[in-house]
C-alpha positions as CSV (number, residue, x, y, z in Angstrom):
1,X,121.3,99.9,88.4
2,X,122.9,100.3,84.7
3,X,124.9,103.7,84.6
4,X,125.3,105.3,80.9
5,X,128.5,107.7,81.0
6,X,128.1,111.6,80.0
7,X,130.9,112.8,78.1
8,X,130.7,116.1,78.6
9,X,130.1,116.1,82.3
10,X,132.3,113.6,82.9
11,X,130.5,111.2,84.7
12,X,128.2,108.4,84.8
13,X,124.6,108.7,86.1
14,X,121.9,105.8,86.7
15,X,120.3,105.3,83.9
16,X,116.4,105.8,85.5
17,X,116.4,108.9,87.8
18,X,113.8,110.8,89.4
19,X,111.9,113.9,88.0
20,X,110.7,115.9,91.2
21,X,108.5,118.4,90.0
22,X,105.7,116.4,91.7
23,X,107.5,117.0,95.4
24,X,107.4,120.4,94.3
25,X,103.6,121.4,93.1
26,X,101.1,120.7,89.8
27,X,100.5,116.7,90.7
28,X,98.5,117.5,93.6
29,X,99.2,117.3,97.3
30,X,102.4,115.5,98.8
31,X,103.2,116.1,102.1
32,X,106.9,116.3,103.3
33,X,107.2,113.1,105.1
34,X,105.7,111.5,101.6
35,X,108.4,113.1,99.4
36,X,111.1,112.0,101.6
37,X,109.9,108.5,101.4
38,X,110.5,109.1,97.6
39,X,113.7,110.0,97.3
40,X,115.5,107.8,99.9
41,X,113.5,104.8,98.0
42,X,114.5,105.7,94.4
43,X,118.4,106.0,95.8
44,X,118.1,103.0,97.8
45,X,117.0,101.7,94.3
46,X,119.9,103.2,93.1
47,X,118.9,105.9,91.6
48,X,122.0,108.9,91.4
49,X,120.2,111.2,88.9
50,X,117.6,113.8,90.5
51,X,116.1,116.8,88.2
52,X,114.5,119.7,89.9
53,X,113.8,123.2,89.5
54,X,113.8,126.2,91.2
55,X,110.1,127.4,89.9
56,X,108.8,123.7,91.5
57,X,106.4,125.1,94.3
58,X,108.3,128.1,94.0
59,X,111.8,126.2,95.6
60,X,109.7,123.3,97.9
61,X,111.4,120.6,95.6
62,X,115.1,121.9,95.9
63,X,114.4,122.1,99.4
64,X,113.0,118.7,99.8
65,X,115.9,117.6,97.6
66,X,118.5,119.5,99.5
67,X,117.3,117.7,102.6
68,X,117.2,114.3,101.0
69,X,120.7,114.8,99.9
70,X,121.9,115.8,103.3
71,X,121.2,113.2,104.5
72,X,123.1,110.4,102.4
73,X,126.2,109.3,102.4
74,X,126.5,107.7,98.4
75,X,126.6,109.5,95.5
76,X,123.7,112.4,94.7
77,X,123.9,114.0,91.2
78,X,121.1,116.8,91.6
79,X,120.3,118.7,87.8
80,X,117.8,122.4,88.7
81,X,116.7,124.4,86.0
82,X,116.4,128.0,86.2
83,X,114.3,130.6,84.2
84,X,110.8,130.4,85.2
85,X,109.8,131.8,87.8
86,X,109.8,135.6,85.9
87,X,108.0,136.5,82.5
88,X,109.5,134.1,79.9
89,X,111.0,137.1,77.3
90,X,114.3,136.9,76.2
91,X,115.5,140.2,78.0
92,X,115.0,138.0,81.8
93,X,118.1,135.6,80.7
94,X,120.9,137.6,81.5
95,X,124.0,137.4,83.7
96,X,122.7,139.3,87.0
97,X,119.8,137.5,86.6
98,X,121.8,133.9,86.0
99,X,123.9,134.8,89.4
100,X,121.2,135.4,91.7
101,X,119.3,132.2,89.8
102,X,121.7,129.9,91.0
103,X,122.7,131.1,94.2
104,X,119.0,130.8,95.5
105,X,118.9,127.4,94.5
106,X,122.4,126.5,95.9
107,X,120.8,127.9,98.9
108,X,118.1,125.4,98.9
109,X,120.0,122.5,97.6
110,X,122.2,123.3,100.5
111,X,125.2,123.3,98.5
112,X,128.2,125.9,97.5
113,X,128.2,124.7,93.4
114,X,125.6,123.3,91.7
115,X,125.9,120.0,89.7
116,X,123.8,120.8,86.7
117,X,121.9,123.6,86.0
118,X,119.3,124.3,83.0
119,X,117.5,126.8,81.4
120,X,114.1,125.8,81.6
121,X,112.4,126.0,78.3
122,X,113.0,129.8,77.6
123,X,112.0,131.7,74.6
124,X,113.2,130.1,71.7
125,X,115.6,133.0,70.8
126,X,117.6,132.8,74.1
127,X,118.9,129.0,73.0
128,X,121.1,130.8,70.2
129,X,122.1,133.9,72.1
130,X,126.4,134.7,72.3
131,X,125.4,136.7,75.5
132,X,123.4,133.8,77.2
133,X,125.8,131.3,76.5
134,X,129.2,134.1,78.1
135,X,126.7,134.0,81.1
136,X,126.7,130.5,81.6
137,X,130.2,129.8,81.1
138,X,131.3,132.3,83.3
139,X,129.4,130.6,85.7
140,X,130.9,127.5,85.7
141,X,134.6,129.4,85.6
142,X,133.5,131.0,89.0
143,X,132.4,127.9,90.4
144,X,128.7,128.9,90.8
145,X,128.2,125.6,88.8
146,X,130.2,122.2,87.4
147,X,128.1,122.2,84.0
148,X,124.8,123.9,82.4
149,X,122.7,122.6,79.9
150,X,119.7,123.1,78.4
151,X,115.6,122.0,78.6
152,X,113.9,122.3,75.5
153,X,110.1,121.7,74.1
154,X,111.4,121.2,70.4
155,X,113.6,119.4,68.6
156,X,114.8,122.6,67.0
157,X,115.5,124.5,69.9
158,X,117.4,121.5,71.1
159,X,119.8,121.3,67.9
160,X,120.4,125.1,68.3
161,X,121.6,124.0,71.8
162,X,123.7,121.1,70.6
163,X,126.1,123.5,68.3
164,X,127.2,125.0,71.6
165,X,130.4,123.2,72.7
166,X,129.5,123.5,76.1
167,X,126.5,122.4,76.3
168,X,126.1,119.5,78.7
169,X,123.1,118.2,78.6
170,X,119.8,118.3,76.4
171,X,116.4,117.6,78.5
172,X,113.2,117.0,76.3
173,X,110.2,115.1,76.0
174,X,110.6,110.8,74.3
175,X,108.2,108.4,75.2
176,X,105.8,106.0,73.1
177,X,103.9,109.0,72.1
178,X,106.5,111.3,71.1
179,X,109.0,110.0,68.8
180,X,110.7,113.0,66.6
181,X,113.9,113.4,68.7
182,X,115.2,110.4,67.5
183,X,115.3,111.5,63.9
184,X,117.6,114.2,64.7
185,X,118.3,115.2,68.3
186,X,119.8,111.9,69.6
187,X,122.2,111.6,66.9
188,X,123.2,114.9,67.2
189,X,123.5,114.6,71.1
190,X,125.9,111.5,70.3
191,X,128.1,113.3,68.0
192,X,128.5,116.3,70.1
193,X,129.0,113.9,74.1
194,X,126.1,115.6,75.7
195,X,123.3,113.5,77.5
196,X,120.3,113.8,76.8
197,X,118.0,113.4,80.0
198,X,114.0,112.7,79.1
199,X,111.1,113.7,81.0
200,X,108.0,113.0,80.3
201,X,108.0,109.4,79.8
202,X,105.0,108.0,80.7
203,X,103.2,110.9,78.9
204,X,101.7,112.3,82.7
205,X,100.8,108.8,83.3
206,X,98.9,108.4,80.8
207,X,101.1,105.2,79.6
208,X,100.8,104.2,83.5
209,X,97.7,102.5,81.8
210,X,95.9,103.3,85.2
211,X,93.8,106.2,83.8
212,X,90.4,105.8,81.9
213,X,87.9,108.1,80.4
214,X,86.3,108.4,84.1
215,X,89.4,109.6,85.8
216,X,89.2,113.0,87.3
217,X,92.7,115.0,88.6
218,X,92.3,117.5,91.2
219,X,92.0,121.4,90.4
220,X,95.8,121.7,91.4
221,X,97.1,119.5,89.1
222,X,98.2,120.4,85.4
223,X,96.3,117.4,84.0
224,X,93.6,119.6,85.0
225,X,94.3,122.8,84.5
226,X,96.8,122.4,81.5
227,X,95.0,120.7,79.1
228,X,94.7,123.1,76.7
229,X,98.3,124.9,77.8
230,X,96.5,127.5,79.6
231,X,99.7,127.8,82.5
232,X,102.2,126.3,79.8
233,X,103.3,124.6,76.8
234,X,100.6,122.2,76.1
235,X,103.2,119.6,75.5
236,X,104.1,118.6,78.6
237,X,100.9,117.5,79.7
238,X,100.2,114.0,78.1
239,X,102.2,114.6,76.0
240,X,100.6,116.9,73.9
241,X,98.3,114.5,72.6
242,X,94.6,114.7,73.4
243,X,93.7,112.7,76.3
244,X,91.3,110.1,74.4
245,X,93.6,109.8,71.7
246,X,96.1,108.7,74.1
247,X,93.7,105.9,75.9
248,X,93.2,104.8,72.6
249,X,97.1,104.4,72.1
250,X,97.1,102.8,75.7
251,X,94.5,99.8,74.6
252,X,97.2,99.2,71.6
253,X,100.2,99.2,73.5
254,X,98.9,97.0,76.2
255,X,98.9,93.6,73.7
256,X,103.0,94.9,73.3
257,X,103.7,94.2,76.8
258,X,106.0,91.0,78.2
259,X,104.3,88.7,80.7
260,X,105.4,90.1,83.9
261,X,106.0,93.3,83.0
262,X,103.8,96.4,83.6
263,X,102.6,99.1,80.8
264,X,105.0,102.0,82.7
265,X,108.0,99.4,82.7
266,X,107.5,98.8,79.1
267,X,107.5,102.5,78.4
268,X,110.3,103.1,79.9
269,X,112.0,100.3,78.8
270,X,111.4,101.9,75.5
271,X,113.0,104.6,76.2
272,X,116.3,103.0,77.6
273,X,116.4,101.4,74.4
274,X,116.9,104.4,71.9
275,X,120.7,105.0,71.6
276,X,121.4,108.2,72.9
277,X,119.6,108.3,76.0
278,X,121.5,108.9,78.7
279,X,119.3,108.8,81.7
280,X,115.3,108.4,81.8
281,X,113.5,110.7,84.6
282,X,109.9,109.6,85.8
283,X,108.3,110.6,88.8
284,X,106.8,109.1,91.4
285,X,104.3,109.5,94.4
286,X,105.6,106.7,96.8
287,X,108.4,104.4,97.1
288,X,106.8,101.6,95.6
289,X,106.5,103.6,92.6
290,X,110.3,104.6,92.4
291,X,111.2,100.8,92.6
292,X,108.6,99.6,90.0
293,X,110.3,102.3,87.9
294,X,113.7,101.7,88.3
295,X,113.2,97.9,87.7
296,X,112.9,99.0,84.0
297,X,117.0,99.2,83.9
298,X,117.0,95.2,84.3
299,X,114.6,94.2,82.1
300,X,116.3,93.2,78.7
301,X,115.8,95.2,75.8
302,X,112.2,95.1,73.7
303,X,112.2,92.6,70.7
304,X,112.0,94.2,67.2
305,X,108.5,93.1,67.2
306,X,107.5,95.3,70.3
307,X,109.4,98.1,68.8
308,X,107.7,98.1,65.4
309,X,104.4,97.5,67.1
310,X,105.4,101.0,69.0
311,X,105.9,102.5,66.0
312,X,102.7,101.5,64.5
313,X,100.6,102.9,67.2
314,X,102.4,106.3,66.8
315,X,102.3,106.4,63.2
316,X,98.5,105.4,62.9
317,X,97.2,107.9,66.0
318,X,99.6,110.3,67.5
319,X,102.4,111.0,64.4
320,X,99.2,113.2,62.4
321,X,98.5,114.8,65.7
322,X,101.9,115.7,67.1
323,X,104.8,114.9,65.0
324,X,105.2,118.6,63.6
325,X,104.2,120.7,66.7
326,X,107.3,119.9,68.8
């Protein structure tokens, strides 16, 4: 497994992790057993980089995580985010809230100081708030955490972030149909030494190229229920683009791909490829799909022709669509 280094955390981290929100809740069902099974195969694939949150079926994927962890013996880097799980208004993110954030997912991590912890997309006016950011470094001078950083749904919110010289880390949302952070938010990211983790990447599957205008996703899961942002930011369900668009995107991106290479390899190969990027994080529901994903570190990077051929597709459907929303 390739390992990109993190300046400002100090350390290197695999450069494909694992999202977990889908041990935790919105993907539909997965029993315990099942998430396990995940998280021991993406490490055995060498995955080190796992991203929760403490709002993922209410703290089922810390937990699950925490076991997981427990019971390796190689190096576990586990990120959480915090923030969600009371009403998102600006007057929530403050210190006596940030304390007994972090110690309830230390508790369920199973672990005295947390790696990395993040504010979960909060209101946009918390990201430039003196206050917020005293809070957070106070909690890595007590030990409560080694670093904090920040997830973000736009590019804006995550160059506010950037300015902030302790700022670890910048989660947001890159993939072959969303391409404005790499105008302005990778670059910055570079020049400041903060990673930037992305999530997202196969646009909720869609650029798994398994899903067609037929497929139907069960009444728990947020490509369901979220497709209009009813529970949350539409954005982070396909991506933000409409779901037909995005098949239509699929059908043209399928001719880019390398003999012996699938469509979600190919996306996230993508993705490795944008300088900046510091660590990729797709889920997965079984082992098999951890490997497949973490095979994307070894394949060699895209020609020039793929890449302009990715940048065709987005300019011609999704840039009108999306481009100026996030």
């Amino acid at each position: 497994m390739e390992t990109r280094r993190i300046s400002r955390l100090d350390r290197d981290v695999s450069a494909v992790g694992l999202g977990c929100w889908q041990l935790g809740a919105d993907w539909g069902s997965v029993d315990e057993n099942e998430a396990l099974a995940v998280l021991h195969g993406a490490a055995d694939a060498g995955v080190t980089f796992f991203d929760t949150a403490d709002v993922y079926g209410d703290g089922r994927s810390e937990r699950l995580v925490g076991r997981f962890r427990a019971q390796r013996d190689d190096d576990v880097f586990v990120a959480t985010k915090m923030g969600r799980r009371l009403d998102q208004v600006p007057e929530n993110y403050v210190a006596a809230n940030f304390d007994a954030w972090t110690e309830r997912s230390a508790r369920n991590l199973g672990v005295d100081t947390l790696d990395l912890v993040q504010l979960h997309c909060p209101p946009a006016e918390v990201y430039s708030s003196d206050a917020v950011y005293d809070a957070l470094d106070s909690l890595v001078e007590r030990g409560r955490v080694r670093a904090y950083g920040v997830s973000v749904e736009t590019c804006e919110e995550a160059l506010t972030a950037l300015k902030r010289p302790n700022v670890a880390s910048v989660q947001i949302i890159l993939n072959c149909l969303r391409h404005k952070p790499l105008e302005r938010v990778l670059p910055a990211a570079i020049a400041a030494g903060a990673g930037i983790i992305v999530r997202v990447p196969l646009a909720s599957g869609l650029l798994s190229g398994r899903y067609t205008t037929n497929t139907t996703f069960s009444a728990d899961d947020h490509r369901n229920f979220n497709r209009d942002g009813a529970a949350f930011d539409v954005g982070e369900t396909f991506s933000g683009v409409p779901y037909e668009v995005g098949l239509q995107a699929v059908e043209r991106l399928r001719s880019l791909v390398p003999d012996g290479l699938t469509l979600a390899q190919f996306a996230l190969r993508w993705i490795l490829d944008q300088r900046g990027v510091s660590v990729v994080i797709p889920g997965a529901r079984n082992p098999e799909q951890a490997r497949a994903n973490t095979a994307a570190a070894s394949i060699p990077p895209l020609s020039a022709e793929a890449q302009d051929g990715v940048r065709e597709v987005y300019d011609e459907l999704i840039r009108p669509l999306v481009h100026d929303r996030w």
